[in-house]
NUMARMAR-833076 format. One record per residue (C-alpha): x, y, z. Coordinates in steps of 0.02 Angstrom, whole numbers, plus 32768, in hexadecimal, padded with zeros to 4 digits. Layout:
<pts>
XYZ/...
</pts>
This chain:
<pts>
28DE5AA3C703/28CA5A9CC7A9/283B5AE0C818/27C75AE9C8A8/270E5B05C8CB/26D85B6FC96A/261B5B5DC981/25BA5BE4CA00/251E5BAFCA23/24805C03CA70/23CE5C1FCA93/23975C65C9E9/243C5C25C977/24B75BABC951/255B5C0DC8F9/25E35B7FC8BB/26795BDAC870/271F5B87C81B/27B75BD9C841/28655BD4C7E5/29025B83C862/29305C4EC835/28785C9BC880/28315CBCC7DE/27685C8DC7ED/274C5C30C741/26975BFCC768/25F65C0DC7C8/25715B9AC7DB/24C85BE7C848/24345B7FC885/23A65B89C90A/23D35B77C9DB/24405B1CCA1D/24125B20CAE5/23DB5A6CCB0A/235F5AAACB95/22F55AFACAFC/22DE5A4CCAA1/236459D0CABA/234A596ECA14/233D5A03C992/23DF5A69C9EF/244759D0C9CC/240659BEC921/24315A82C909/24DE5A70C953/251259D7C903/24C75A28C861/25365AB3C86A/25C35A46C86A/25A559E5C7FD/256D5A69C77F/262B5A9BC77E/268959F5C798/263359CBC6E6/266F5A63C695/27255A4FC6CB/271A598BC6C2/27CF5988C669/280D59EDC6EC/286C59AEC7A5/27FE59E2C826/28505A03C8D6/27CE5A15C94E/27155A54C965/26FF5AC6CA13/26635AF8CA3E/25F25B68CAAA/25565B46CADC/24E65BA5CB4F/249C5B1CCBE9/252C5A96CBA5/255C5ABECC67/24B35A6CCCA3/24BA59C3CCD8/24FC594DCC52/24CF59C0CBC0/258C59BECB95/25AA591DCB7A/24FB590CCB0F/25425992CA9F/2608592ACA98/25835885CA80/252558D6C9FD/25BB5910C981/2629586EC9A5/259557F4C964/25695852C8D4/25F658AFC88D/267B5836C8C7/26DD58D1C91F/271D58FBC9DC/26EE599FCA10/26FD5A13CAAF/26635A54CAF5/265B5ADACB77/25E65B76CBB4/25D65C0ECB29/26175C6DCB9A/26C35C14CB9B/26D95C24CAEE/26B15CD2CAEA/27275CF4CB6D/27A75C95CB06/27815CF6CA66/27855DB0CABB/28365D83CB15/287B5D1CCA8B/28855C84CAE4/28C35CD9CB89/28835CCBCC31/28105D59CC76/275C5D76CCA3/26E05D99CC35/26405E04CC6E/25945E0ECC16/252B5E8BCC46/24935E88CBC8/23DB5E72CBE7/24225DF9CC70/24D25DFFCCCB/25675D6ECCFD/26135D87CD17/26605CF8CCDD/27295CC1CCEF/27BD5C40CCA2/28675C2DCCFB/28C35B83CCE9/282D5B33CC8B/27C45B54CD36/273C5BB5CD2D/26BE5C1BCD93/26375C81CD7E/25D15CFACDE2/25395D4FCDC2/24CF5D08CD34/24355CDFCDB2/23AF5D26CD3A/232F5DBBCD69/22DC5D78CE0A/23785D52CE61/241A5DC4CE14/24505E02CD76/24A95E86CDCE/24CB5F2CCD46/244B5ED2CCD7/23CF5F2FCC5C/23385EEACCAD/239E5F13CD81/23A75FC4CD33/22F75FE3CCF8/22B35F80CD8A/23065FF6CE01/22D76097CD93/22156050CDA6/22366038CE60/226160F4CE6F/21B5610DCE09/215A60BBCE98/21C26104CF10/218E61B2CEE0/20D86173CED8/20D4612BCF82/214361C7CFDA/20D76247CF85/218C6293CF30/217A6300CEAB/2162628ECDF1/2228628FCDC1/226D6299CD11/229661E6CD00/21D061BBCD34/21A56235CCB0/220461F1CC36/21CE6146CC65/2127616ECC5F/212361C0CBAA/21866131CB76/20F860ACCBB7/206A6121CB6C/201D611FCC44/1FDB619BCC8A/1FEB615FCD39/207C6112CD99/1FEB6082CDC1/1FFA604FCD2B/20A76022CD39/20815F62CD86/20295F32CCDE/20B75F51CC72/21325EFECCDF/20CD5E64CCDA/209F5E62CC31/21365E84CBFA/21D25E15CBD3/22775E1BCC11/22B05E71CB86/221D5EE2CB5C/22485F2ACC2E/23125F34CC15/22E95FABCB67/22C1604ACBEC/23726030CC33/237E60B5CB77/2323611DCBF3/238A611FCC81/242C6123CC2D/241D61ADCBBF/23CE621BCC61/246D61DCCCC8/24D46229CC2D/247D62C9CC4D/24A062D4CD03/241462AACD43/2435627ACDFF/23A261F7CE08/23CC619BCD5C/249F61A9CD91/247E6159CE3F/241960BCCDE3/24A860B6CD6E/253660C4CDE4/24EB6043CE60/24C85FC3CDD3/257F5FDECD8F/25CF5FB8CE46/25585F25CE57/25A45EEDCDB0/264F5EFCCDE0/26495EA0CE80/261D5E05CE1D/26C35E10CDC2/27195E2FCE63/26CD5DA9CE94/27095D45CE07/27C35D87CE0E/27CA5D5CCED7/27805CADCEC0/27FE5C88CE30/288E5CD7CE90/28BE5D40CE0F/29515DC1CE20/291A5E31CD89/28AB5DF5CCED/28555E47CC5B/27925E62CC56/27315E43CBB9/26865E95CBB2/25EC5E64CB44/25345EBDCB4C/24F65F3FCB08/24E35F8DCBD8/25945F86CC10/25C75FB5CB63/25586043CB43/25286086CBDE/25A16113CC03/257D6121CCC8/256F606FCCCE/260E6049CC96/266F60D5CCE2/26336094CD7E/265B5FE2CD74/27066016CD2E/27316082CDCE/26E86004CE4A/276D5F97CDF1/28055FEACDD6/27F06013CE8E/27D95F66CED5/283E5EECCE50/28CE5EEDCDD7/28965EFBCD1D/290C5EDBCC85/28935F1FCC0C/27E55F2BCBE9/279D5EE2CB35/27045F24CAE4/27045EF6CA45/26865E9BC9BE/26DB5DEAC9B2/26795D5AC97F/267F5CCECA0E/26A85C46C99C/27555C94C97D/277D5C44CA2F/279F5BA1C9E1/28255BD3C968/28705C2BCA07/284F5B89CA79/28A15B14C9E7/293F5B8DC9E2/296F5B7CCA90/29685AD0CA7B/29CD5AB4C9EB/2A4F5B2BCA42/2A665AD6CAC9/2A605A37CA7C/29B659EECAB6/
</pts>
């Protein structure tokens, strides 16, 4: 039998998964990180791992090729590290690339497209002709446009806004407030920086389900964030020259955020030429059996 391994690699886990020549996913292998910029040594040893965990089990069987990816392999030579890595100890070629291509592989199904992440953080990220771009994907201080953490930054903004203006305490501050357990809008600057990125993006809750209710305050956050978030994928689609492409979206923001996503939808339909939109729960590592198809198709 034949087969191939797709391998998507993170901060927090390593998922290896063998695929069937037909897309059937016949095993899974999960370790620790795999980002080299965590701990070079023990993400190698966790990605190589994971590989090897399944070459053993299907060591009768022809293997056609391992893709993987790996969040920073885009850094420097982290790439060819990873290639290094596999090639010296399991005596197999690989592909490596960012987990962002593979994702974008695995939503479209091998297709070109752009593929937008809109989470605790944000990046637009896009494949045509094996080039790719990306925009967005700064982290909090300098982007992450239509981000959890832009969202409940700009909702604790309008908090100190009211403060400062002397407006009357809104129902987003309210909510904020008996969220925090703070009795004061002062107390505001200690959470924020004793807090972690993701501990700050959890009130974006807040904000959505307020902007669901109509609330003018909560919908203007949303809406703004949700253009912001779109422009990075026009930007994406105009620096790729694309004529029309599908959009893949991942994150639990663009994906659950009703105003959000309504927004960032009209900006686009408005401003670009969209095949389809994908929102669906696909694991990334399905991008190599997609990858390896198109090859053998066209005879690569």
């Amino acid at each position: 039998m034949k087969y191939v391994i797709g391998v998507d690699g993170g901060g927090t886990k390593t998922e290896a998964t063998a695929y069937s020549l037909d897309g059937k996913a016949m095993m899974t292998s999960v370790k620790g990180f795999a980002n080299l910029l965590n701990n070079k040594e023990k993400a190698l040893e966790n990605i190589v791992s994971s590989i090897e965990e399944i070459i053993d089990a299907f060591a009768d069987e022809e293997l056609r090729g391992v893709y993987l990816g790996i969040a920073g392999a885009e850094v420097g030579d982290n790439a060819k590290i990873i290639e290094d890595a596999i090639k010296n100890q399991l005596r197999i070629d690989c592909v490596v690339m960012n987990d962002a291509e593979i994702a974008i592989k695995a939503m479209l199904k091998g297709k070109d497209g752009i593929l937008t992440i809109a989470g605790t953080g944000s990046v637009a990220f896009g494949v045509k002709n094996n080039v790719t771009t990306r925009c967005g994907g700064w982290g909090n201080l300098l982007g992450d446009e239509g981000s959890g953490y832009r969202i409940s930054i700009d909702a604790i903004k309008r908090m100190i806004f009211e403060e400062e203006h002397s407006i009357p305490t809104s129902e987003l501050t309210k909510r904020i407030m008996t969220k925090l357990k703070i009795n004061s809008v002062d107390e505001i600057t200690s959470f924020v920086y004793s807090s972690t990125k993701d501990e700050i993006a959890s009130l974006t809750l807040i904000v959505a389900r307020l902007g669901e209710e109509g609330d003018k305050i909560a919908s203007e956050i949303l809406i703004n964030e949700g253009v912001e978030l779109a422009k990075t994928v026009e930007n994406v689609y105009r620096k790729l020259k694309f004529e029309s492409c599908s959009i893949a979206l991942v994150g639990g923001v663009i994906r659950k955020a009703k105003v959000v996503r309504k927004a960032f939808e009209d900006y686009l339909r408005e401003n670009i030429v969209i095949k389809d939109i994908v929102d669906e729960e696909i694991s990334p590592t399905i991008g190599a059996y997609y990858i390896n198809k198109i090859k053998e198709e066209n005879g690569v």
